[in-house]
mmCIF file of the C-alpha atoms, coordinates in Angstrom:
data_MODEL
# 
_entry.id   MODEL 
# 
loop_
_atom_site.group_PDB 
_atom_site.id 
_atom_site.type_symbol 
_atom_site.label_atom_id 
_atom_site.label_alt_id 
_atom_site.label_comp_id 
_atom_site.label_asym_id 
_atom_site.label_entity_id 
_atom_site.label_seq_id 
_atom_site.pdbx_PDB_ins_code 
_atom_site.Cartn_x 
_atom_site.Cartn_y 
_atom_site.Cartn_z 
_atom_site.occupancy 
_atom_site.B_iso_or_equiv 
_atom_site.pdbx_formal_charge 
_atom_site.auth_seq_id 
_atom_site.auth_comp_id 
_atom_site.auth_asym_id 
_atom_site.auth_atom_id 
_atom_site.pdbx_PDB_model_num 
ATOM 1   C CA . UNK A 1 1   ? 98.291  109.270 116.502 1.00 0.00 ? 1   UNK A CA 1 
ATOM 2   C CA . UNK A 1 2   ? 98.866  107.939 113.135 1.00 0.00 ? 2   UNK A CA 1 
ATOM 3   C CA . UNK A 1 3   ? 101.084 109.702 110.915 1.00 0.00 ? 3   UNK A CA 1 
ATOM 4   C CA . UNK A 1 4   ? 102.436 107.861 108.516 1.00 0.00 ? 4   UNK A CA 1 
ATOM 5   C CA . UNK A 1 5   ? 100.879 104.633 106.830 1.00 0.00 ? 5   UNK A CA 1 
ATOM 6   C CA . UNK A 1 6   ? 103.138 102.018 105.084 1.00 0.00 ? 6   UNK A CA 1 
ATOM 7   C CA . UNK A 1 7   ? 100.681 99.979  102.415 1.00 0.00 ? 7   UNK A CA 1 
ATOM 8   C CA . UNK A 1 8   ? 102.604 96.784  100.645 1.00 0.00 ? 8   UNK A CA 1 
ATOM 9   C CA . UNK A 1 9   ? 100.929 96.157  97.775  1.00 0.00 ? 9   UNK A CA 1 
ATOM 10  C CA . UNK A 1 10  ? 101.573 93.197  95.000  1.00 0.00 ? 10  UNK A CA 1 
ATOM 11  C CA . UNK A 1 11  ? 98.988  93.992  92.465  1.00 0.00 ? 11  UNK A CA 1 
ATOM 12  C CA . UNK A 1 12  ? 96.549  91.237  93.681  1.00 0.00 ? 12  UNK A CA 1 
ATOM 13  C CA . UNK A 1 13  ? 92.808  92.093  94.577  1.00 0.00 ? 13  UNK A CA 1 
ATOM 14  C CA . UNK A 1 14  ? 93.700  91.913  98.273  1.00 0.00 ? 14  UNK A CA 1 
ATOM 15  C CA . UNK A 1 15  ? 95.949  94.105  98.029  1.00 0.00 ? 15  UNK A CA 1 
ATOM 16  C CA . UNK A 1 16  ? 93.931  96.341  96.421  1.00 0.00 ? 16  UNK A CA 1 
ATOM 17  C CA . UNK A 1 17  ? 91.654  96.465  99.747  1.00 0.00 ? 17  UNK A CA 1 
ATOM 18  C CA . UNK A 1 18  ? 94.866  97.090  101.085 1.00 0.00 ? 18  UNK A CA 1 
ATOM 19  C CA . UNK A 1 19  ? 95.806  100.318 99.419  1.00 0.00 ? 19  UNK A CA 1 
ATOM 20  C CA . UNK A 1 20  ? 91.914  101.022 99.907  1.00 0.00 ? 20  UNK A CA 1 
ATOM 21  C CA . UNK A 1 21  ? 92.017  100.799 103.902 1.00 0.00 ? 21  UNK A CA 1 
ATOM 22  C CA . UNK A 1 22  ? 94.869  102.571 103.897 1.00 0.00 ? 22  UNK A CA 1 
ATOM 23  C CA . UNK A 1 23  ? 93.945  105.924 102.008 1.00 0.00 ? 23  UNK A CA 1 
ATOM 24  C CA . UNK A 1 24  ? 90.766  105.807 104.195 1.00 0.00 ? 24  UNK A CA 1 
ATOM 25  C CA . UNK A 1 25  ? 92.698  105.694 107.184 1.00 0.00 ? 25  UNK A CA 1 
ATOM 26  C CA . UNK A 1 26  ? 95.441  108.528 106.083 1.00 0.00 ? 26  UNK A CA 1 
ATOM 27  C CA . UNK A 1 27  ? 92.558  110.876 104.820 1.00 0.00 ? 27  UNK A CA 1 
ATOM 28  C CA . UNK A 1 28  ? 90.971  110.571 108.507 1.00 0.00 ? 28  UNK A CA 1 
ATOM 29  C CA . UNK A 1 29  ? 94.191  110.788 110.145 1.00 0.00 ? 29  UNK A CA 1 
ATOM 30  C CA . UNK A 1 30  ? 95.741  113.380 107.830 1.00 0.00 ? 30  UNK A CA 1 
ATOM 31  C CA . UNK A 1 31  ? 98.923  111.119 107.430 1.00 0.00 ? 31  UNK A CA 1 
ATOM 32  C CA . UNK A 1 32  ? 101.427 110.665 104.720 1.00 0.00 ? 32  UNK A CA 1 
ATOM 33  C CA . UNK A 1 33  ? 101.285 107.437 102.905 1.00 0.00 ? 33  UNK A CA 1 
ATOM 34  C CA . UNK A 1 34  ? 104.246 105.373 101.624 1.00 0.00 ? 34  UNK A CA 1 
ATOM 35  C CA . UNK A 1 35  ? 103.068 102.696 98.915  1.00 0.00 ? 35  UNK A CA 1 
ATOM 36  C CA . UNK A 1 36  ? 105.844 99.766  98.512  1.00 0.00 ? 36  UNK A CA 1 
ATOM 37  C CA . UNK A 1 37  ? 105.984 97.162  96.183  1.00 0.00 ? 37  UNK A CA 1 
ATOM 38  C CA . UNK A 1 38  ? 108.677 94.328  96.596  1.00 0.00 ? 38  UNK A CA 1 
ATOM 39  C CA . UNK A 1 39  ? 109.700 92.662  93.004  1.00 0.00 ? 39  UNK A CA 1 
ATOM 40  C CA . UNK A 1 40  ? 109.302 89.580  92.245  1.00 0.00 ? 40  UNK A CA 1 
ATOM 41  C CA . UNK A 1 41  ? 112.785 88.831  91.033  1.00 0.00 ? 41  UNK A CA 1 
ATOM 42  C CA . UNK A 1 42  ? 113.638 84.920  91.603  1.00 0.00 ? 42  UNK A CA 1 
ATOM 43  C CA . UNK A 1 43  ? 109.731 84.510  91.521  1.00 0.00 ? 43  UNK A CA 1 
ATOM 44  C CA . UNK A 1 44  ? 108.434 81.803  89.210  1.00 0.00 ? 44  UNK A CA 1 
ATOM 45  C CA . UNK A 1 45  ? 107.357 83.259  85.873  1.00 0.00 ? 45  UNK A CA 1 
ATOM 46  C CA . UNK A 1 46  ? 103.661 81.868  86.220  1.00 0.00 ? 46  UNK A CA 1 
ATOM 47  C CA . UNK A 1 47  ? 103.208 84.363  89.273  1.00 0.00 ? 47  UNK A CA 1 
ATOM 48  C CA . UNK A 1 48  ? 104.519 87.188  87.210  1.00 0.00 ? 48  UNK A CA 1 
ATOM 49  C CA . UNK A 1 49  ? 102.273 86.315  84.216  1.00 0.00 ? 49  UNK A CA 1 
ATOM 50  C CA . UNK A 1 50  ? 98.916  86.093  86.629  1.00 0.00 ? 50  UNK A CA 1 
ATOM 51  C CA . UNK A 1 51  ? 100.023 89.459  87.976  1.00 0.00 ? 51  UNK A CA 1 
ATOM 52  C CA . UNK A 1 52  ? 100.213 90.955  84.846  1.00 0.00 ? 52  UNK A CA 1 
ATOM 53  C CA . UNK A 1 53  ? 96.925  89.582  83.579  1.00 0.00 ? 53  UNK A CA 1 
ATOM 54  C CA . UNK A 1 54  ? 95.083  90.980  86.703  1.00 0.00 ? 54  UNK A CA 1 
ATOM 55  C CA . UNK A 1 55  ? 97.072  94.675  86.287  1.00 0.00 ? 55  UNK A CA 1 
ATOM 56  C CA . UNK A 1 56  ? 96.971  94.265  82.314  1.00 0.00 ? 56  UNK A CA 1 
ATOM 57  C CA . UNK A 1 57  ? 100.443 95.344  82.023  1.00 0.00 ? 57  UNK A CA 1 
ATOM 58  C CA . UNK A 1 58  ? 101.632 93.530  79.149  1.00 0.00 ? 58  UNK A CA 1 
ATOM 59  C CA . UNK A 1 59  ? 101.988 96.698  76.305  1.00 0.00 ? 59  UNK A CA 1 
ATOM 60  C CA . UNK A 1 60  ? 103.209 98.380  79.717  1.00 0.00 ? 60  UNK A CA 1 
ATOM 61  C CA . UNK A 1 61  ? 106.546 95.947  80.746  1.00 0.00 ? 61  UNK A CA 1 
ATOM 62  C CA . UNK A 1 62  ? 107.361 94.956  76.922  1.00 0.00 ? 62  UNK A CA 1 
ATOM 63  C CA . UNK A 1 63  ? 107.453 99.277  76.031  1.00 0.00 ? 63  UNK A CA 1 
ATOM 64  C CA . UNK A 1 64  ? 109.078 99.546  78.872  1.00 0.00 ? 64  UNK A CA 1 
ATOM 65  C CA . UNK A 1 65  ? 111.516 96.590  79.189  1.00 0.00 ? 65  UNK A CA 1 
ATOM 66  C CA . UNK A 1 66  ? 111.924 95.790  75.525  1.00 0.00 ? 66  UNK A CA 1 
ATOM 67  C CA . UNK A 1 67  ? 111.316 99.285  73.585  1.00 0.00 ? 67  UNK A CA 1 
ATOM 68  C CA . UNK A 1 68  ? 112.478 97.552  69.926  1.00 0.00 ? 68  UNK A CA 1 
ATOM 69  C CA . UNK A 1 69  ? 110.429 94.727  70.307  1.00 0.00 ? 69  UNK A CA 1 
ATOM 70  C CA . UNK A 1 70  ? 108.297 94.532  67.062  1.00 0.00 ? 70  UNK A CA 1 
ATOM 71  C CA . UNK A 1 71  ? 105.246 92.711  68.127  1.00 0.00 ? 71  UNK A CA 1 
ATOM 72  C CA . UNK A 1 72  ? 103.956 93.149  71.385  1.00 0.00 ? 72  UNK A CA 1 
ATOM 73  C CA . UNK A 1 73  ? 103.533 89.572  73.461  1.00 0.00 ? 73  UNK A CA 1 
ATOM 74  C CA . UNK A 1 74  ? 99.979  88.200  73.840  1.00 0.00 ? 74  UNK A CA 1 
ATOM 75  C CA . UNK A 1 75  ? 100.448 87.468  77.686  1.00 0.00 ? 75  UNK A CA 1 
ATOM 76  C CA . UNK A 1 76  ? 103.098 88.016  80.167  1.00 0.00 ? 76  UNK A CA 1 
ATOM 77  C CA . UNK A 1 77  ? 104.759 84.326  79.508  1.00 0.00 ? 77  UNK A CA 1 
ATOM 78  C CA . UNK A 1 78  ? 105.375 84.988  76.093  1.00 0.00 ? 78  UNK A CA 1 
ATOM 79  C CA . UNK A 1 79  ? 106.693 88.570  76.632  1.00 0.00 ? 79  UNK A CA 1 
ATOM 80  C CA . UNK A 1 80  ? 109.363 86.599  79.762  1.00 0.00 ? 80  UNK A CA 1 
ATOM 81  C CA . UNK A 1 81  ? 109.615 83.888  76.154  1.00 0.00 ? 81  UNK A CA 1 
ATOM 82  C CA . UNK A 1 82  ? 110.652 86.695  74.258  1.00 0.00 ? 82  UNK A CA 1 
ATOM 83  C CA . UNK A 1 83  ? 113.492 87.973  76.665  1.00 0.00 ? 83  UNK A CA 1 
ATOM 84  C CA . UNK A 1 84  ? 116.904 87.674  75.299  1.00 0.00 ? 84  UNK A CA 1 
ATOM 85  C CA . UNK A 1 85  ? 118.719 87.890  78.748  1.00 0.00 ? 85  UNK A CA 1 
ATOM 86  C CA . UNK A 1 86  ? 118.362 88.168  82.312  1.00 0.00 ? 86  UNK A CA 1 
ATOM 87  C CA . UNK A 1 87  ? 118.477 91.332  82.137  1.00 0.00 ? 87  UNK A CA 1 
ATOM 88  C CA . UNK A 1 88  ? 115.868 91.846  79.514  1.00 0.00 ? 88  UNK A CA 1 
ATOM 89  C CA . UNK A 1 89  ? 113.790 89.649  82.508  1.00 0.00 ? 89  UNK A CA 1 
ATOM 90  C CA . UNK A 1 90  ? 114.710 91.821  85.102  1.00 0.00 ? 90  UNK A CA 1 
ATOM 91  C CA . UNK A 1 91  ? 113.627 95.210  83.220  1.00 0.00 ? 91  UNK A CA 1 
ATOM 92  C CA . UNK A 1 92  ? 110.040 93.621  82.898  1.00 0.00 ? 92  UNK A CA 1 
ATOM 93  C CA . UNK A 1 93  ? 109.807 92.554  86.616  1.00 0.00 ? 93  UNK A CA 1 
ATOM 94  C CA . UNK A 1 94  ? 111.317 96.004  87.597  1.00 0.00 ? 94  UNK A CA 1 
ATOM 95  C CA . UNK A 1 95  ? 108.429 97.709  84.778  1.00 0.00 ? 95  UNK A CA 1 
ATOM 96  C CA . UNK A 1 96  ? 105.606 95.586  86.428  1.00 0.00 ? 96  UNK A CA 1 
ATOM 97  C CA . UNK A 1 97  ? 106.666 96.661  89.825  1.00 0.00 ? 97  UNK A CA 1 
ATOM 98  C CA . UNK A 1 98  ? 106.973 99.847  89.080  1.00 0.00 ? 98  UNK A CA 1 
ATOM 99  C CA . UNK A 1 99  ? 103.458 100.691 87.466  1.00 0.00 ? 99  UNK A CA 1 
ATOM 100 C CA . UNK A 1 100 ? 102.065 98.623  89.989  1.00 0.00 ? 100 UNK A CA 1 
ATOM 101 C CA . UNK A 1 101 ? 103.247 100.738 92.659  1.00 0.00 ? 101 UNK A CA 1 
ATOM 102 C CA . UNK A 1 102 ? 102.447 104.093 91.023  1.00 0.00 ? 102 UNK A CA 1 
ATOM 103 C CA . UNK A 1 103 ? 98.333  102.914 90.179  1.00 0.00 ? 103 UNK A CA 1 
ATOM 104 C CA . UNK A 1 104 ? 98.567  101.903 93.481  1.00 0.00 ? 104 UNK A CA 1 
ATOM 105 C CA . UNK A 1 105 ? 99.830  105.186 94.237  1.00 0.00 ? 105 UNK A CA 1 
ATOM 106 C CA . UNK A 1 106 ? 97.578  107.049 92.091  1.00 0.00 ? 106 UNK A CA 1 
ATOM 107 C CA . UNK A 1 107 ? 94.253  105.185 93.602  1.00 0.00 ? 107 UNK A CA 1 
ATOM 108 C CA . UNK A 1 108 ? 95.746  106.436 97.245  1.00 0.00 ? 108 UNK A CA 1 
ATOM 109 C CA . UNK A 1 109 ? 95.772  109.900 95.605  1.00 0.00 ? 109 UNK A CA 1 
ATOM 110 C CA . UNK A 1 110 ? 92.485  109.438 94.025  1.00 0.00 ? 110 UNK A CA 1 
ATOM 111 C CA . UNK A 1 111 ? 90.873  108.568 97.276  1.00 0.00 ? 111 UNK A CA 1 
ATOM 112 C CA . UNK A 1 112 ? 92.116  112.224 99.064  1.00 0.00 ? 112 UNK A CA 1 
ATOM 113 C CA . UNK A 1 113 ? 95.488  111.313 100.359 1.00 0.00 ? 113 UNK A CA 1 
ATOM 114 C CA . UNK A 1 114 ? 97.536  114.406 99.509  1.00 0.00 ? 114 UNK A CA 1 
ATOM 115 C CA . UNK A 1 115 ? 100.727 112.826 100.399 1.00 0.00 ? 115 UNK A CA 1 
ATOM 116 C CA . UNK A 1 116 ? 101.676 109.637 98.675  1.00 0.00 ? 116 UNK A CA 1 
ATOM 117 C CA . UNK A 1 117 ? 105.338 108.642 98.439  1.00 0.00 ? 117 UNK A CA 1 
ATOM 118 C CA . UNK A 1 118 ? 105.956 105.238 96.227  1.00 0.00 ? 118 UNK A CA 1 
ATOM 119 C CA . UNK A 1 119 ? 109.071 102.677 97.249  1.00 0.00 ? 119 UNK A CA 1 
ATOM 120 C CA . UNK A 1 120 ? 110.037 99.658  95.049  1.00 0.00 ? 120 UNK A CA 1 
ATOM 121 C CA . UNK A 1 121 ? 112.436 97.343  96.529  1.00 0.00 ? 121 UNK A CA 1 
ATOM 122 C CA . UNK A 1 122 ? 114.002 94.009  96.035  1.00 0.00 ? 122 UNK A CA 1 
ATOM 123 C CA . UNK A 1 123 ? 113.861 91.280  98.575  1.00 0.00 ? 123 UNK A CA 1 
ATOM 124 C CA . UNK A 1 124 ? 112.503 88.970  100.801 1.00 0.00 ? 124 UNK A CA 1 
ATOM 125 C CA . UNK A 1 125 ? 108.529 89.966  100.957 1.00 0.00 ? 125 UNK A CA 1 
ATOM 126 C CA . UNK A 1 126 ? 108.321 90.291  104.968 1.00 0.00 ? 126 UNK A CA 1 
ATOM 127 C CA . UNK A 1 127 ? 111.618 91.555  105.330 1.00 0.00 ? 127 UNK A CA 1 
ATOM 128 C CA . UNK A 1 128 ? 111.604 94.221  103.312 1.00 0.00 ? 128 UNK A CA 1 
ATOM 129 C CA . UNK A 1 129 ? 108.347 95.570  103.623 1.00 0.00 ? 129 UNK A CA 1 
ATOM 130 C CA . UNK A 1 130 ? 109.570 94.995  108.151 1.00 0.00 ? 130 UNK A CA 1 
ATOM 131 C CA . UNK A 1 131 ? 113.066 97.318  106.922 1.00 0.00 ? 131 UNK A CA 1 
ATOM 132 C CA . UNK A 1 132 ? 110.979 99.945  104.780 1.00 0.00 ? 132 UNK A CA 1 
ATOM 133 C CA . UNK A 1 133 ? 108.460 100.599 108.202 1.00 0.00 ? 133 UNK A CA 1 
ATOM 134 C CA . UNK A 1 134 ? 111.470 101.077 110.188 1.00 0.00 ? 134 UNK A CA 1 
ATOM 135 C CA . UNK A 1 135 ? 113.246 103.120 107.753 1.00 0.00 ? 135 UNK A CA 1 
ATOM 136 C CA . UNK A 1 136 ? 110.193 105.482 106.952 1.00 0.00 ? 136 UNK A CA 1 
ATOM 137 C CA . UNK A 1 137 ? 109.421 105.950 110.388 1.00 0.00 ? 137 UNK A CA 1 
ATOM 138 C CA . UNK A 1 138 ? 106.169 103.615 109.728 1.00 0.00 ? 138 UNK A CA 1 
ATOM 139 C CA . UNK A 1 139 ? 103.795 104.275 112.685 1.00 0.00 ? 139 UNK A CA 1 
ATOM 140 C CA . UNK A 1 140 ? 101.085 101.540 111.067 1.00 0.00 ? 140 UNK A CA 1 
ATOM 141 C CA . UNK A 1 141 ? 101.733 98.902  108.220 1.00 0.00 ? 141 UNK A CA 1 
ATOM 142 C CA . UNK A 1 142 ? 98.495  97.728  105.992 1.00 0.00 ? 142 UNK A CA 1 
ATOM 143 C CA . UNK A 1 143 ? 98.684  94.386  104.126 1.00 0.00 ? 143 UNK A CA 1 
ATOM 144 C CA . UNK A 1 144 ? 96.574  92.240  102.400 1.00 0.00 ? 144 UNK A CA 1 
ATOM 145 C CA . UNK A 1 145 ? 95.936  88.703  104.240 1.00 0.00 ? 145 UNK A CA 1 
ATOM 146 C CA . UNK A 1 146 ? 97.225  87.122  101.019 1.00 0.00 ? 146 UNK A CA 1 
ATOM 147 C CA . UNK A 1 147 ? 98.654  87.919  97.687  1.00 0.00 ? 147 UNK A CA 1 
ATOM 148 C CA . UNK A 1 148 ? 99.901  86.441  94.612  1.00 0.00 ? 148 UNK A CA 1 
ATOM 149 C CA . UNK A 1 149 ? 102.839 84.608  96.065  1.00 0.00 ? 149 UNK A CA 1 
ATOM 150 C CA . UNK A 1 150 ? 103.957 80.782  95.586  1.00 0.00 ? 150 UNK A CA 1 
ATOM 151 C CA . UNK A 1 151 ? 103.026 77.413  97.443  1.00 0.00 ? 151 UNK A CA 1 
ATOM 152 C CA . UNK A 1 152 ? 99.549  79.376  98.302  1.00 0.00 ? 152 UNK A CA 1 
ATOM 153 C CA . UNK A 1 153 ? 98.031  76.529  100.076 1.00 0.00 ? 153 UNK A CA 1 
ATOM 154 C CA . UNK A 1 154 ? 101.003 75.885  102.384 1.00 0.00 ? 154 UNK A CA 1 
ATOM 155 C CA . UNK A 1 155 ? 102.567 80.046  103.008 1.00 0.00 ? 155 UNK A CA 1 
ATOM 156 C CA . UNK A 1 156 ? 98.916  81.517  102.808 1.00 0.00 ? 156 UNK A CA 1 
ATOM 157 C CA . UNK A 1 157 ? 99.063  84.845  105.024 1.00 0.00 ? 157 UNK A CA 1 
ATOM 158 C CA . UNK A 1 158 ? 102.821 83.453  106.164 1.00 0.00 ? 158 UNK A CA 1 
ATOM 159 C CA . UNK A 1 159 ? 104.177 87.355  104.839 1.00 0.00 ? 159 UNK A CA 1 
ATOM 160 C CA . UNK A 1 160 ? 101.415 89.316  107.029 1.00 0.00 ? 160 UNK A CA 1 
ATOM 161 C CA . UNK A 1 161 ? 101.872 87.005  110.218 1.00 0.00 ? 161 UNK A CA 1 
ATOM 162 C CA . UNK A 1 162 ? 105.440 87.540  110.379 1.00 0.00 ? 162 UNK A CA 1 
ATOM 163 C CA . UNK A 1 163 ? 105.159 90.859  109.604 1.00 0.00 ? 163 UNK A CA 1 
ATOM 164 C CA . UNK A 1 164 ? 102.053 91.215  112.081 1.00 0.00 ? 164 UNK A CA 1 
ATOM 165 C CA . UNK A 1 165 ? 104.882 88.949  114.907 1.00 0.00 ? 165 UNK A CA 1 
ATOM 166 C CA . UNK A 1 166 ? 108.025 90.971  113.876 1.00 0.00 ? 166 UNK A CA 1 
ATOM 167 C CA . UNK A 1 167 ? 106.212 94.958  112.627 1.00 0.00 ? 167 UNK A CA 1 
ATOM 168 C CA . UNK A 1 168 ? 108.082 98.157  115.023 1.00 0.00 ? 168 UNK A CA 1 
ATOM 169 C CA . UNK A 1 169 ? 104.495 99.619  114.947 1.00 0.00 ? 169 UNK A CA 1 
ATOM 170 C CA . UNK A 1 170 ? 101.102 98.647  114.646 1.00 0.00 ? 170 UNK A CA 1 
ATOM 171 C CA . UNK A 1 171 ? 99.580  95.898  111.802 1.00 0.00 ? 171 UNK A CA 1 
ATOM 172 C CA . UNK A 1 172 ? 96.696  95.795  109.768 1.00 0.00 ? 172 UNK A CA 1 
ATOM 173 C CA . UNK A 1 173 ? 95.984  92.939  107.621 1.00 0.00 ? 173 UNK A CA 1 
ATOM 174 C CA . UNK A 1 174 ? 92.866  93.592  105.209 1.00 0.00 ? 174 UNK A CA 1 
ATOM 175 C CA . UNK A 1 175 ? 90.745  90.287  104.594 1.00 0.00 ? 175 UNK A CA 1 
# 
């Protein structure tokens, strides 16, 4: 029996089906859910600017990365442009990631799972979300088929086959 659902989730409309499956599935099996989001720290800026667009998050990571910043950024390039530091850059990835998991969170919730516990990590996609199963105790991991990271044409679905190939429990990749 299912007890506990891990859901990876990167913002992206697929993962978005994700997070959707998986509070169906917990609210019939009455299990916990545990939403993770991996940052996208080393990621190429452009990925982090389409993510934001999608989520809207730009007032979001400039209040919350760069509180004295005077006029909020347009779009997520210019608010990475307006960075002073690297780590100015790595509060805004760590404030996308963040909200991303909790409205990911928050949609689980709104969908009748009582019990929704949010992780935000840093690292490889695959790997961590692979570590975070076995760590939680993971008895079924629920991933999109593809999300917003790089080389697209060439890695499409390359994070949920390996984790599908290399998962301690069962797999299920939304389409």
């Amino acid at each position: 029996m299912t007890k506990h659902i891990l859901v990876a989730t990167d913002g992206s409309d697929m993962s978005r089906k994700a997070v959707d499956m998986a509070a169906t599935a917990a609210k019939g099996f009455g299990a916990r859910v545990t939403v993770l989001h991996v940052l996208l720290h080393g990621s190429r800026a452009e990925e982090a600017s389409h993510l934001a667009e999608v989520e809207h998050l730009v007032r979001h990571a400039s209040a919350a990365a760069m509180p004295d910043l005077e006029n909020v950024p347009g779009s997520m390039t210019d608010l990475f442009r307006a960075a002073r530091t690297n780590a100015e850059t790595a509060l805004i990835v760590s404030a996308l990631g963040d909200r991303i998991a909790d409205a990911a969170a928050e949609h689980a919730r709104s969908k009748g799972v009582d019990d929704v516990q949010v992780s935000v990590r840093q690292g490889d996609y695959a790997e961590t979300i692979l570590e975070t199963a076995e760590e939680t105790g993971a008895d079924l991991i629920v991933l999109g088929s593809r999300g917003l990271g790089g080389l697209k044409g060439l890695l499409l679905g390359s994070v949920s086959n390996k984790v599908a190939q290399h998962a301690p429990c069962s797999v299920l990749t939304v389409r």
